[in-house]
Residue frames relative to the residue before (quaternion, step in Angstrom):
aa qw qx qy qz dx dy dz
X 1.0000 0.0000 0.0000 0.0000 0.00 0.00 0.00
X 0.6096 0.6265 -0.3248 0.3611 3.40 1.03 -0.78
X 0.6452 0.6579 -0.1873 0.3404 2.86 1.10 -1.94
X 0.5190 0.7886 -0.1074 0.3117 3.48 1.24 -1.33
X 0.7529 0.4351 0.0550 0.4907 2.57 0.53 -2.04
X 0.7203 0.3537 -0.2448 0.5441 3.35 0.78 -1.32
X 0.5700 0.4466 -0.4640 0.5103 4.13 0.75 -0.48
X 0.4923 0.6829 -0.4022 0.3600 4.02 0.60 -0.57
X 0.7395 0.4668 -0.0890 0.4767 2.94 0.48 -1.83
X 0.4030 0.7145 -0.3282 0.4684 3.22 0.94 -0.95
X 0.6279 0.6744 -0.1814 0.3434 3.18 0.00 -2.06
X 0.7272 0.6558 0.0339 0.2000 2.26 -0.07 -2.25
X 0.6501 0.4642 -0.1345 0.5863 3.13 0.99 -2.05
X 0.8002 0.4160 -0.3012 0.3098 3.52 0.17 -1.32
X 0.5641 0.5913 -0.3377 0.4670 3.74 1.11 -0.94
X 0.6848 0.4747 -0.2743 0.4801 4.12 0.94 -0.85
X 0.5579 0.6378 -0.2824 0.4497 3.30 1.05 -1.17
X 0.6846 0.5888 -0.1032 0.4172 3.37 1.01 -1.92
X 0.7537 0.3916 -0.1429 0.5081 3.71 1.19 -1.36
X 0.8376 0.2768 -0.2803 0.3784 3.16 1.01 -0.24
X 0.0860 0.8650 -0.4492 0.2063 3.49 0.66 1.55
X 0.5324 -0.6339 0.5076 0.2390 3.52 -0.94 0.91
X 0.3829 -0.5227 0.7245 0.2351 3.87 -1.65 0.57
X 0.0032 0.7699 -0.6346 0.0675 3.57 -0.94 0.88
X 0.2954 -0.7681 0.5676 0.0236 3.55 -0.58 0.88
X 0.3741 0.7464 -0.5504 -0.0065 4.06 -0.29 -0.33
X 0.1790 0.8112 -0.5552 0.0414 3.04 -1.78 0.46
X 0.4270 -0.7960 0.4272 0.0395 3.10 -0.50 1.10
X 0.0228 -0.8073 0.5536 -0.2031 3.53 -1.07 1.08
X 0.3548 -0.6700 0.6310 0.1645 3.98 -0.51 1.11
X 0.1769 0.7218 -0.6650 0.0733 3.33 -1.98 1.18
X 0.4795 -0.5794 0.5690 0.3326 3.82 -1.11 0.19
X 0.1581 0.6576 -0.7315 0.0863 3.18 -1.14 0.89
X 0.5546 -0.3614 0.6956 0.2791 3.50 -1.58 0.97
X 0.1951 -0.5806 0.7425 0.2712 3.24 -2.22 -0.05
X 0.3057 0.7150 -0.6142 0.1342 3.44 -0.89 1.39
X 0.5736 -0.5511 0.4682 0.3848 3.19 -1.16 0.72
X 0.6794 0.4383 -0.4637 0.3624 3.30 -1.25 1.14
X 0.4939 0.8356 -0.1828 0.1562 3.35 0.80 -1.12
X 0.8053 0.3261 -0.1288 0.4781 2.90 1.75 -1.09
X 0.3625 0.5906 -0.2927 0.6589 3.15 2.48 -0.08
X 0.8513 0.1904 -0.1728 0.4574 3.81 0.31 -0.28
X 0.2948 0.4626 -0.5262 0.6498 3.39 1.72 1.38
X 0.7584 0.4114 -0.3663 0.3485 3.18 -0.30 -1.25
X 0.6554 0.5090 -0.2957 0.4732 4.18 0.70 -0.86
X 0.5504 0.3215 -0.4858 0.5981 3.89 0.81 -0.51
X 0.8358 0.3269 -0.4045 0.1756 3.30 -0.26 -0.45
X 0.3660 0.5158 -0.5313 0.5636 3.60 1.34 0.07
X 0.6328 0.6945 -0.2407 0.2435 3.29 -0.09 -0.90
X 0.6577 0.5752 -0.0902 0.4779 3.02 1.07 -1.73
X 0.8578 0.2982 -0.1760 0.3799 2.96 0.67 -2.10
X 0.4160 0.8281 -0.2481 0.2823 3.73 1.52 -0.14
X 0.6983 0.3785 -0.0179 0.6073 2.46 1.88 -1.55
X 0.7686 0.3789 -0.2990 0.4198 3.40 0.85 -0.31
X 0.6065 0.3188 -0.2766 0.6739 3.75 1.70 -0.12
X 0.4535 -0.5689 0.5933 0.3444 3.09 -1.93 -0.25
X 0.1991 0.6897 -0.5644 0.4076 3.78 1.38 1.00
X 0.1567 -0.6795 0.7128 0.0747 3.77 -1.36 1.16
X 0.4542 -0.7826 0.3932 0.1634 3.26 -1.19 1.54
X 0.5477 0.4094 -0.6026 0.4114 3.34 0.97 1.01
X 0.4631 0.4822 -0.4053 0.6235 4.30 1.25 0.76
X 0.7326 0.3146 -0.4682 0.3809 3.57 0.87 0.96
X 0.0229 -0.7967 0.5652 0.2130 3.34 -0.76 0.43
X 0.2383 -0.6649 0.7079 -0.0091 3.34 -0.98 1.48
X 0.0812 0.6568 -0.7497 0.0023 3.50 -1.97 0.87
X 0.3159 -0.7537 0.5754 -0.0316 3.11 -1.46 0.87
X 0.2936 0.9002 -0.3002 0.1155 3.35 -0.33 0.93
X 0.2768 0.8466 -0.3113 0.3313 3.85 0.47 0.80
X 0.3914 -0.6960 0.5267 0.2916 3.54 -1.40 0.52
X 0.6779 -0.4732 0.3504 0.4402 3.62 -0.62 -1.16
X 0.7894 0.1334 -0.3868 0.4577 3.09 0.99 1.33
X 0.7630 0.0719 -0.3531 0.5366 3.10 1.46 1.09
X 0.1987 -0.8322 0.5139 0.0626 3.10 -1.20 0.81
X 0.0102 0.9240 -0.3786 -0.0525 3.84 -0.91 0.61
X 0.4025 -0.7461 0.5243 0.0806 3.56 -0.47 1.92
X 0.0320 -0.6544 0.7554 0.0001 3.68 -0.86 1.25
X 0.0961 -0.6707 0.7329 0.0611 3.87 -1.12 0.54
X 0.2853 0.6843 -0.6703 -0.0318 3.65 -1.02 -0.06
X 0.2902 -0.7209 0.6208 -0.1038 2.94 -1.48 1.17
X 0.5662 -0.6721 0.3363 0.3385 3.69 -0.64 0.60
X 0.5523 -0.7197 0.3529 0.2291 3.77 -0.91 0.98
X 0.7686 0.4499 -0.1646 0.4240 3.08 1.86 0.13
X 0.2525 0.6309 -0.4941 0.5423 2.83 2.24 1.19
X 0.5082 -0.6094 0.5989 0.1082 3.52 -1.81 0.69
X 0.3866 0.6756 -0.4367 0.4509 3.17 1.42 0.97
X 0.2358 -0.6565 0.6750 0.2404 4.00 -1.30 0.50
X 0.5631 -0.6161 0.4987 0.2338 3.20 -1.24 1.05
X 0.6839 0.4424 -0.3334 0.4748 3.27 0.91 -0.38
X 0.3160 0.5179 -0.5366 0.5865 4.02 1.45 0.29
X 0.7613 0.5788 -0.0783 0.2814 3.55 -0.11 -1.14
X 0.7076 0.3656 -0.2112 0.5665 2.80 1.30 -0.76
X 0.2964 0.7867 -0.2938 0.4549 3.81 2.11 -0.73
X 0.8838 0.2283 -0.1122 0.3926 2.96 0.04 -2.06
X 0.5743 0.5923 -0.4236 0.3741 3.86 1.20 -0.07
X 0.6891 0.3759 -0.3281 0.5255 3.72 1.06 -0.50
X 0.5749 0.3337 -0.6343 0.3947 3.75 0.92 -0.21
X 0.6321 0.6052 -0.4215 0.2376 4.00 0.69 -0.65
X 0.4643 0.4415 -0.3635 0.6763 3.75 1.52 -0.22
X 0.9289 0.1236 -0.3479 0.0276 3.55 -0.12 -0.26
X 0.1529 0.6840 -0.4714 0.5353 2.65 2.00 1.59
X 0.5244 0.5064 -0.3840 0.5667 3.33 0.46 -1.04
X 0.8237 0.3517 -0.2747 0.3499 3.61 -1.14 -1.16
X 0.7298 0.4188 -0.2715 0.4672 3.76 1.05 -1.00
X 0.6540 0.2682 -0.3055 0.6380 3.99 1.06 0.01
X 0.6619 0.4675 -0.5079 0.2922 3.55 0.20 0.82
X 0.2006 -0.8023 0.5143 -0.2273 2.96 -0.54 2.06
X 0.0525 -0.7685 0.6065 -0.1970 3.48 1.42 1.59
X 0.3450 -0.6965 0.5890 0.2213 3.51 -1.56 -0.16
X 0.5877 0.5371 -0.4175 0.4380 3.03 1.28 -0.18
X 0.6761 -0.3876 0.2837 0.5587 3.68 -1.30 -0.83
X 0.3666 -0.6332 0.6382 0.2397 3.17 -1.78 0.57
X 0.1799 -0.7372 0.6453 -0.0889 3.40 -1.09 0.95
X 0.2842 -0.6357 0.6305 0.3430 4.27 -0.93 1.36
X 0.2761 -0.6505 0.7075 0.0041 3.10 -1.97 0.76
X 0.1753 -0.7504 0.5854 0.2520 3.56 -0.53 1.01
X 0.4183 -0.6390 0.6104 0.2101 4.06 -1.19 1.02
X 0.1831 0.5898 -0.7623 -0.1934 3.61 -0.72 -0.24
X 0.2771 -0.6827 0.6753 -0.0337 3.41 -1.82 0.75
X 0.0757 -0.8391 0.5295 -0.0990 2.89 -0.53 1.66
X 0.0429 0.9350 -0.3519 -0.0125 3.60 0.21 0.64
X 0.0931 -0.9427 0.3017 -0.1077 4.13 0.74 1.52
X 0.3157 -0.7510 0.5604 0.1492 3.54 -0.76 0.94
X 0.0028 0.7264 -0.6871 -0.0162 3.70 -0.25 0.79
């Protein structure tokens, strides 16, 4: 009887787990970046920015993460699954926002390509 129950559930778990998957976009794209401190605080704001202005998404219905060493770096954005937005709009405005970023960054130190991977998710 136990067995049952607990193989049920089981089930159960796997069939919810299964139905309630995310839409993921990625993609991936070489740039120059300087190494300075800030860079990833003043990515992350063009792109709120960006998309704010270019959808009718409010930038407290985005979640943006940022994450990398010093020769790669990766931008996850998700955005709710019930916005009238294509991920691929979204995904548009994240590489033109890296390649603003990269084209006004005027670091003194060395510049160094960075592979981007771009992840872009409907929660």
């Amino acid at each position: 009887m136990k067995r049952a129950i607990i193989f049920r559930i089981l089930f159960c778990s796997i069939l919810l787990v299964g139905c309630n998957t995310t839409e993921v976009l990625e993609s991936e794209m070489e740039v120059v970046f300087s190494q300075k401190s800030g860079l990833l605080s003043e990515l992350q704001n063009e792109i709120i920015v960006s998309i704010t202005e270019q959808t009718e998404l409010a930038s407290d219905s985005l979640a943006i993460m940022l994450d990398g060493g010093t020769d790669e770096l990766t931008v996850s954005v998700g955005f709710p699954k019930d916005a009238k937005i294509d991920d691929k709009l979204i995904q548009q405005i994240v590489e033109n926002s890296i390649k603003n970023i990269s084209e006004t960054d005027t670091g003194t130190t060395s510049e160094e390509k960075i592979k981007v991977k771009i992840k872009i998710e409907k929660y």
